[in-house]
N, C-alpha and C positions, 0 to 999 in steps of 0.2 A: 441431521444438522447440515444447514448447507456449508458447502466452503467458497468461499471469496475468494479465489484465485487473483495471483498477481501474476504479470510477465513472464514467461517460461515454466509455472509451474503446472502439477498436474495432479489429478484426481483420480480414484478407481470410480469406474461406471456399476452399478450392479444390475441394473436395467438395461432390455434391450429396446425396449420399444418409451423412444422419447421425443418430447417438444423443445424445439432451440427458441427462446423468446428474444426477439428483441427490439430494445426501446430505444428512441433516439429523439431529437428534439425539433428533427427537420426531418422530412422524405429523404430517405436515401432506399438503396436497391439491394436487395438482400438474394444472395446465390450460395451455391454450395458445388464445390469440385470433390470429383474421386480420383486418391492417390494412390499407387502402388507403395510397395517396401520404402522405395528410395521419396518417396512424395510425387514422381513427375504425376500429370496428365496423358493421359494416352490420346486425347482426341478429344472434336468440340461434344463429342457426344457422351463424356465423365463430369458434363459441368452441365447441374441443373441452373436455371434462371428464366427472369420474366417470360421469354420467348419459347421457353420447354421446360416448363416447370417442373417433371416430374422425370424422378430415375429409378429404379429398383431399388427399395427400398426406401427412397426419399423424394420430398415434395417440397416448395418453396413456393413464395408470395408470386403474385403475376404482376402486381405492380408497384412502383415506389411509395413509400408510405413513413409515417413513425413512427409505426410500430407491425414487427412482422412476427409468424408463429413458424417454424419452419419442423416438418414431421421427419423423423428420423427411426426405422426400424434397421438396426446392424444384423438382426440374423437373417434378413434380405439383401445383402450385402453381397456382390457375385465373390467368390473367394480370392480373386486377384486383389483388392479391393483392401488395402489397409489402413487408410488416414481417408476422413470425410471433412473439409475446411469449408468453417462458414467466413463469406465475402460479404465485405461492404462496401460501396460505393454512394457516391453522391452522382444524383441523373447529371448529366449533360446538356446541354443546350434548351436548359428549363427555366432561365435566369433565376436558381437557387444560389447557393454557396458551392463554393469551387474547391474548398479546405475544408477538410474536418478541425483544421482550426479554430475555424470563426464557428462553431457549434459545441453545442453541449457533448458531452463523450459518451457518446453508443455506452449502452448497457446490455450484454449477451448473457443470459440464464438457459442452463441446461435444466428442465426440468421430468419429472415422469408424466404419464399420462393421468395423473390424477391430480398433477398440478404444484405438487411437491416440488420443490428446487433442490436442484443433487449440488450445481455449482454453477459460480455466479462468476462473472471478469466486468470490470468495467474499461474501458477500452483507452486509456488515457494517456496523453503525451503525443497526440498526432499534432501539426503544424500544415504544413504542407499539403500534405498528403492527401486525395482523393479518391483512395482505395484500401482498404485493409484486411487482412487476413485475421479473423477475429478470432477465433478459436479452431482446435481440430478435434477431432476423435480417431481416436487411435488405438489398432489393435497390437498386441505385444505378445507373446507367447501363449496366444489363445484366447486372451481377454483385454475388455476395449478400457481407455483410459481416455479420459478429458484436460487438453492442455491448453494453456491461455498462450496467443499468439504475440499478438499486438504488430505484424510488422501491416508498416503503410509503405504506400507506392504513390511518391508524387506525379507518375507520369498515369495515375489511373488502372484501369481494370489492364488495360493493354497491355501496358510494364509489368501487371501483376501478372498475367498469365503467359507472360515472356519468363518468368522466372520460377515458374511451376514447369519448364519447359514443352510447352503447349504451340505447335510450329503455325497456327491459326490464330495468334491473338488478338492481332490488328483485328480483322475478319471479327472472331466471337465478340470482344469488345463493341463493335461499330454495333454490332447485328441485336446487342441486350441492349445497346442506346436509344436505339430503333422501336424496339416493343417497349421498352419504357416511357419514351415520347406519346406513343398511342396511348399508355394511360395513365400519363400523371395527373393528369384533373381530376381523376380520382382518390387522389392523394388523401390522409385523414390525419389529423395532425395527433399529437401524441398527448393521452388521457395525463390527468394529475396524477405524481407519486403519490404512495401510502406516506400517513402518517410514520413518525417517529415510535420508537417503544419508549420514550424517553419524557418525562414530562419534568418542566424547567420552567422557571418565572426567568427569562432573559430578556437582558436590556437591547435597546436596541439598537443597532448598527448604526452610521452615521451616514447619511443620507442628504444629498443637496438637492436643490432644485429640480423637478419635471423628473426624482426619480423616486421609485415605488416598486411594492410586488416583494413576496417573497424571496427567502434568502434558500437559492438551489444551485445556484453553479458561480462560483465566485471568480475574480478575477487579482492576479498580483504584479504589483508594480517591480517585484524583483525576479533577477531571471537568474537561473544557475547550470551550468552547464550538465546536462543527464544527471540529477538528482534523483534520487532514490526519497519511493514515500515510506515515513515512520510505520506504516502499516504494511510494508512489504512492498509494491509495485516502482518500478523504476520510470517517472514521468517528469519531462520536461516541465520551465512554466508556462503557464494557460498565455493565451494574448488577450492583450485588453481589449474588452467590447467596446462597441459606443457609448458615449459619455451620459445616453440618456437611460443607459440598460449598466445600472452598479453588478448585476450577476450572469451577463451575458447569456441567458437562457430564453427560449421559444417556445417554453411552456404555456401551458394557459395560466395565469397571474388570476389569483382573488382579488378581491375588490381593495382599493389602495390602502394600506394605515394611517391612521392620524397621524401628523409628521410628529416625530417624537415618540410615540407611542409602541406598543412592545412587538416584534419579530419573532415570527414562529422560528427559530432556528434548527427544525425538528429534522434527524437524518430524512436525506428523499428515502430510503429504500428498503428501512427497516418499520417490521410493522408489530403492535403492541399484542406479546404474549406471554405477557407476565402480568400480575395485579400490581394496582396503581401504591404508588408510596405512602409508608405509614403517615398518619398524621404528623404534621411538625412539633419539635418541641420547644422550638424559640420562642421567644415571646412574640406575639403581632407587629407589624410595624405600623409606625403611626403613620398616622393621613398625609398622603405625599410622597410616602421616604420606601425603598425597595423594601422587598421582605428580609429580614435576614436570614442568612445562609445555615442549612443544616447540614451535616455529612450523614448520606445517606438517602438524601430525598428524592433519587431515579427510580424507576419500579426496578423490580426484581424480586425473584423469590426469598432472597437471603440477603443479607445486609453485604454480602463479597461483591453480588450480584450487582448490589445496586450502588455500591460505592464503583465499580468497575463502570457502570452506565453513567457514573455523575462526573469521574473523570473522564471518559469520552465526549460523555457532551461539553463539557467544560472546552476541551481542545477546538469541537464543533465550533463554539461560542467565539473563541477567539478566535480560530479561522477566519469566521464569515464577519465578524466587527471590524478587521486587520483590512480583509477586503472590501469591504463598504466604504472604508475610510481614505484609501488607496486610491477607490475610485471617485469617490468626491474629489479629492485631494487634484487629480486628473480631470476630472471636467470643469472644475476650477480653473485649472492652468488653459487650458483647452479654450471655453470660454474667452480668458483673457487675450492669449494669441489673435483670437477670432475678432475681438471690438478693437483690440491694436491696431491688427489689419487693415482693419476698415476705416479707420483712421491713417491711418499713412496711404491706403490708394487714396485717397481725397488731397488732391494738391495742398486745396486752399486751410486745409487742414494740419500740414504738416509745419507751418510755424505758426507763431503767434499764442497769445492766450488758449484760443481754442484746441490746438492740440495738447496742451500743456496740461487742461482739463478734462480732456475724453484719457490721458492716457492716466490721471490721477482717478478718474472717478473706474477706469479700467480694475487699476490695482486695488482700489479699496473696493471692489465687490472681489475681488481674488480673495483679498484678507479675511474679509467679512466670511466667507463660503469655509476656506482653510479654517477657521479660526471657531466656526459652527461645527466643522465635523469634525474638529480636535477634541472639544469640550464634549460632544458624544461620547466620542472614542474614552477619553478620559474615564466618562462616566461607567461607561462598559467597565472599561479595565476596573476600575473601583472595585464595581461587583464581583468581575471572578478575582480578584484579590483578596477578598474578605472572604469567598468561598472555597478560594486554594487556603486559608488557614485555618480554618475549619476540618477542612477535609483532609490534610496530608496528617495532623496529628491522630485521625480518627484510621487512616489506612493498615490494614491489616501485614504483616512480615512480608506475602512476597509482592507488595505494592509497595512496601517501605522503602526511603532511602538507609543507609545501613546507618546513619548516625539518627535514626528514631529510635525514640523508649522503649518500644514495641519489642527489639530485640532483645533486651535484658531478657523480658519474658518466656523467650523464647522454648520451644517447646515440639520433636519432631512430631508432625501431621501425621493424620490419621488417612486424610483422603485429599488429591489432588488440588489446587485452588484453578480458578479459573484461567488468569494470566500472570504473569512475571513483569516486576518491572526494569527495563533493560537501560534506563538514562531519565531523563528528562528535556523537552523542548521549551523553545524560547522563540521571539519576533523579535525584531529588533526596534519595534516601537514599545516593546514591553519589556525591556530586556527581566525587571523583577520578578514576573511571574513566570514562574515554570510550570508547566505541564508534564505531570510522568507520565513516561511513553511505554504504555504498557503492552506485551504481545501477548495471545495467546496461549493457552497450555493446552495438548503437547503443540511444540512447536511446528509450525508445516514447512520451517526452511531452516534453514544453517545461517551460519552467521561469520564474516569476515571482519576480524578486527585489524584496523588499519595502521599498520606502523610508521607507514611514509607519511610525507609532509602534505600530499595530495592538495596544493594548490592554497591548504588553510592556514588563517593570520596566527591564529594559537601556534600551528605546527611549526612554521617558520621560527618560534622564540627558542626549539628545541634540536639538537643535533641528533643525526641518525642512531647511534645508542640510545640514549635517553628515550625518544619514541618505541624504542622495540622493549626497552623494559616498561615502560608505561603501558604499552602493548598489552605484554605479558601479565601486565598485574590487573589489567581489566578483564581478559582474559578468565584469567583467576578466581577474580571476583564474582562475574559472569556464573561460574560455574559452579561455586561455592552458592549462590543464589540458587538454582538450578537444583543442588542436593538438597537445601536445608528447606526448600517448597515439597518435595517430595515425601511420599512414607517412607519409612526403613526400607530396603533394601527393591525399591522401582525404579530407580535412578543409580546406573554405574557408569563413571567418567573413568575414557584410557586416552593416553596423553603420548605424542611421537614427539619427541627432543632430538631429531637426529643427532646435533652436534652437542648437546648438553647444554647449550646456549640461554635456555631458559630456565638453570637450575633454583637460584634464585629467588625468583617468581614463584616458582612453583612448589617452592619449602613449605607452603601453610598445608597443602591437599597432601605433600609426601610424608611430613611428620606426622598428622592425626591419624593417617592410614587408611585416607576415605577412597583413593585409588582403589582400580582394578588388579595393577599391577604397577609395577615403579616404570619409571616413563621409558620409553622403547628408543634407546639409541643403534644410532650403525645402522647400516642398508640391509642386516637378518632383523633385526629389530624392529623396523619399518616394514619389511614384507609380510613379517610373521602378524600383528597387527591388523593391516590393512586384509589379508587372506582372510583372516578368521570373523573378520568382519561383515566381509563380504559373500564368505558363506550366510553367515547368520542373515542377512536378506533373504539371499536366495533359497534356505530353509525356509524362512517365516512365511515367504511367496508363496511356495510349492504349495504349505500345510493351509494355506487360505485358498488359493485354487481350488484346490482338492474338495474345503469344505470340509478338513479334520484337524482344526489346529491345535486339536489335544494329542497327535500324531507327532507332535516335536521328541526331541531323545531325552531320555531323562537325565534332570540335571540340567536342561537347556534353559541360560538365565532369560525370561520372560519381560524382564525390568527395560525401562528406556535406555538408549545409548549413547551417550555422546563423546566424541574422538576430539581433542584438541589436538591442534596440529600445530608445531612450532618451526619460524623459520624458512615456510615454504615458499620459493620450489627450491631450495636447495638439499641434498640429498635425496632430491625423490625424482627415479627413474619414470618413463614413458608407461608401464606397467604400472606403476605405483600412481601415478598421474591419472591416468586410465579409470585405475578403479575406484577414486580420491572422486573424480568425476559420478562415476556409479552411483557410491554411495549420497550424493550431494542431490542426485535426482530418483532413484528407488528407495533412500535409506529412509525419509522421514513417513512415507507410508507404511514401515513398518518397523515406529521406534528408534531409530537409529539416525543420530544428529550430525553436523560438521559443527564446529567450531575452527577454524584458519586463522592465524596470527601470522601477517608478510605482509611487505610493502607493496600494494594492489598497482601500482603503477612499475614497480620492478618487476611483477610477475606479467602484467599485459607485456614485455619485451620480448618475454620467451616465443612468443608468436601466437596463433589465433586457435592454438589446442586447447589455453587456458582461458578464452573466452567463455565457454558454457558452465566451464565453474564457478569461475567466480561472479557471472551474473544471477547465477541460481542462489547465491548467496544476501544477506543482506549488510551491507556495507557500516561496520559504527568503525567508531574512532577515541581512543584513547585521548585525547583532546577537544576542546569545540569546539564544531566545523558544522558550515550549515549548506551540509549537500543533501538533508533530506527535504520531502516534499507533500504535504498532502496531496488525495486523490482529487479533490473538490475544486478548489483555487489555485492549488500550484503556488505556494507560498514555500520562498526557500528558508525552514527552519534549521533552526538553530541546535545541533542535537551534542549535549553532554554527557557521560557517563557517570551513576552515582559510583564513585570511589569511596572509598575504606578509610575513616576520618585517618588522619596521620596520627601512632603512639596508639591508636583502637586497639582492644585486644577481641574485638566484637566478632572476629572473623575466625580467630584460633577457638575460639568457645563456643562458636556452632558448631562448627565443624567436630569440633570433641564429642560432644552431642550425636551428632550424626554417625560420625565411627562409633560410637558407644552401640545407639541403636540397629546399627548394621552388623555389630559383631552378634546383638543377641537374636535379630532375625536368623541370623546362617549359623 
């Protein structure tokens, strides 16, 4: 299965001999540096590219292009030789684009040589930037590991290898500029994505004038500062393309749609390997009118499967209608500035009836355009509003919010479900319709829940207490989710209280007695903890290296782990810090989770030790606050937590359940 990495996170490689693929929307120039221990460059002769494309063990494209294969053998790797980082750049002096802003976001896939993808990053949140450090490979204690970069260099390849500390950079920079120039005209522009696995009767985005072409890379009218996407990657918003391009892509476009007519909204990137959806069971829709909505109607093997694919596309759907709409909305206004314009440079124009008239017949083609791609938009929304009610009463326990029927039912699993649902999203042209924001099972990162006020309208109506027991009962929530998806005894939560602060909070999971143990106060109570935790990696490491994982100690609990953390950083030492870090970037490769409750802006003060934690993590919030983002368009969403109806007893009665079935596992 492949993994979609986001920002800082990382993969085990099991193959040595691999292909780095990458796609992009425009020519750009594709290189690979060799790093020692520390990352530096020893010399221009550690970095493959156009001009000496090949190194021990690795070979790169000769020239810029939009799409590159780059070969990669690690056990030709000289042994000095620890981190392989693939670079991106846009040529120079080719009158291309100058930013990886004004382009579609590089796609980098690690795959085997047979063509299998081990892991995937998409490269998103560049602005500026002319250069990027797209992914590395990286060896660790013997064995190599794939991590997503993402940093850009607005000052270009120069800046970039000034800071891989390479004492030639100016020099190596100028000199790939150079053999890039000699053959960019043989540039090739970049093939059409795969289809979607996802098959959808969706309505179509709202679209103005002279604009056309499939719905691949969107654009948002709202900007938010370093948001974080509901799928994990932390990306800025997109900037807006030209007014005649609604999805600001350089792909090759099919042939136009009948205006009005339906939009493939299919993922680029995912390709159909499932059988198609059972037949519908709604009735037909009459001549004219949408079909109606079924839950259930995405492929998949399993009805989990395919309600899991129907709210994804769903999200898709509104994504890219939110951003169609955005951009009409924008070439609208755009337009109108422009015949303004041109009416006020005209002297004889600026009084009289005649201007009075260019600037009314101005605004009513504004209105007219505005007021067309509202009544789209409208229509869209209709649709996935009739098919979010459909679908959420059909959603199975760990897709539910916790005030569905579904729970009464409820009943400990037998086998893992595919994803969890951790909140729900909103736009704020749609504020009604929610999207649940579902993540995968097991989880591939930790999670930071947010107690400060972090900038949001909600958090400001609440005082510092209030948000950290709020905190704390999302938290909670979170994790009681987390057990009751789970079978009997594959899922163990341990909890640090240093100061007891979250006692409270935490009465639902200490009374049923679904802990590991009762929550670990005091700085031996924290050490002992985080120690044994930290072992339990580094065993699980070894017995997979080795290639004997049945070589664990007996009695060694096998089950997923998750640490809620309360309060932090307060009581927790440099040591404790340290390994709080560890586990936040080894743990989830093997079972072992973060969960962090503290105020993410009182912890960035502690200084820049806490920065790799808490970006490894993904940021929610006890409130809603809309600092998440998709990868696609950069639409700052809306992100809520499902809470625990108030007066529920829905929460003590799994959980009874769960201790029940956990006591007769062990």
């Amino acid at each position: 299965m492949t993994a979609e990495l986001v920002r800082g996170q990382n993969h085990p490689l099991s193959q040595v001999r691999l292909e780095i693929r990458v796609s992009a929307g425009t020519p750009i120039v594709a290189a690979a540096a060799l790093g020692d221990e520390q990352g530096r460059i020893h010399g221009v002769e550690w970095v493959a590219h156009p001009g000496a494309p090949t190194l021990p063990g690795l070979e790169v494209s000769r020239q810029a292009a939009a799409d590159h294969r780059l070969a990669v053998d690690l056990d030709a790797m000289p042994e000095a030789v620890h981190r392989v980082s693939v670079l991106l750049a846009l040529p120079t002096g080719v009158g291309g684009p100058t930013s990886f802003g004004a382009v579609p976001a590089p796609f980098v896939a690690v795959t085997g040589l047979d063509g299998a993808e081990v892991a995937s990053y998409t490269v998103a949140g560049l602005e500026s930037e002319s250069a990027v450090v797209a992914l590395e490979l990286y060896r660790r204690q013997g064995a190599w590991k794939v991590r997503a970069i993402g940093q850009g260099y607005a000052g270009g390849l120069a800046d970039l290898f000034n800071d891989q500390g390479l004492a030639q950079a100016h020099q190596l920079a100028g000199g790939i500029n150079d053999a890039v120039a000699q053959g960019v005209a043989r540039s090739i522009p970049a093939p059409p994505r795969p289809d979607s696995d996802r098959s959808r009767q969706a309505a179509a985005p709202a679209v103005g004038p002279d604009q056309s072409g499939q719905a691949q890379q969107g654009t948002s009218g709202a900007t938010t500062p370093q948001p974080t996407s509901p799928y994990g990657n932390q990306t800025p918003g997109q900037p807006t393309p030209p007014p005649n391009s609604p999805y600001g892509t350089t792909d090759p476009q099919p042939s136009a749609p009948t205006p009005g007519g339906p939009i493939d909204y299919s993922h680029p990137r995912r390709q159909n390997a499932a059988p198609p959806p059972p037949p519908p069971t709604a009735p037909p829709a009459q001549p004219g009118q949408p079909a109606q909505p079924v839950a259930g109607d995405a492929t998949g093997w399993s009805m989990e499967e395919r309600l899991y694919n129907q709210v994804w596309g769903m999200f898709e759907d509104l994504a890219r209608t939110t951003a169609a709409y955005r951009s009409a909305v924008d070439f609208a206004e755009s337009r109108m500035e422009k015949e303004l314009d041109q009416v006020l440079s005209d002297p004889r124009s600026r009084i009289g009836g005649q201007g009075d008239a260019a600037r009314e017949a101005a605004q009513a083609k504004h209105s007219q355009l505005v007021n067309q791609a509202r009544a789209t938009l409208d229509r869209d929304l209709a649709q996935l509003s009739a098919e979010s009610q459909v679908v959420e009463p059909a959603l199975p326990p760990a897709y539910a919010r916790w005030d569905n029927p579904v729970w009464h039912g409820y009943r400990v699993p037998m086998e893992i479900p595919m994803a969890l649902r951790l909140g729900e999203l909103h736009l704020p042209e749609s504020a009604e319709l929610r999207i649940p924001m579902l993540v995968r099972l097991p989880l591939e990162r930790g999670l930071w829940i947010d107690s400060g006020r972090g900038g949001s309208l909600e958090g400001s109506f609440h005082d510092s207490h209030d948000l950290s027991r709020l905190a704390m009962e999302t938290a909670v929530a979170h994790a009681a989710r987390l057990l009751a998806v789970y079978p009997a005894g594959e899922f163990t939560v341990h909890v640090i209280d240093p100061a007891g602060s979250g006692a409270q909070a935490l009465a639902p999971l200490v009374q049923t007695g679904v802990l590991a143990a009762p929550p670990a106060v005091g700085a031996a109570g924290v050490g002992d903890v985080l120690a044994r935790l930290t072992q339990r990696v580094d065993l699980v490491q070894m017995a997979l290296r080795a290639g004997a994982p049945d070589s664990l100690p007996p009695g060694f609990d096998t089950s997923q782990q998750l640490l809620i953390v309360n309060d932090f950083p307060h009581g927790f030492d440099d040591r404790a810090v340290n390994q709080l870090r560890y586990l936040a970037d080894e743990g989830p490769a093997v079972g072992v989770h973060l969960m962090m409750v503290a105020d993410r802006e009182e912890a960035a003060g502690y200084g820049p030790l806490l920065d790799p934690l808490w970006r490894a993590l993904l940021r929610l919030t006890p409130v809603a606050d809309d600092h998440l983002a998709d990868p696609w368009v950069g639409h700052a969403w809306t992100y809520e937590p499902s809470p625990v109806p108030p007066g529920s007893q829905v929460l003590q009665q799994v959980l009874t359940q769960v201790a029940a079935a956990r006591a007769k596992h062990w």
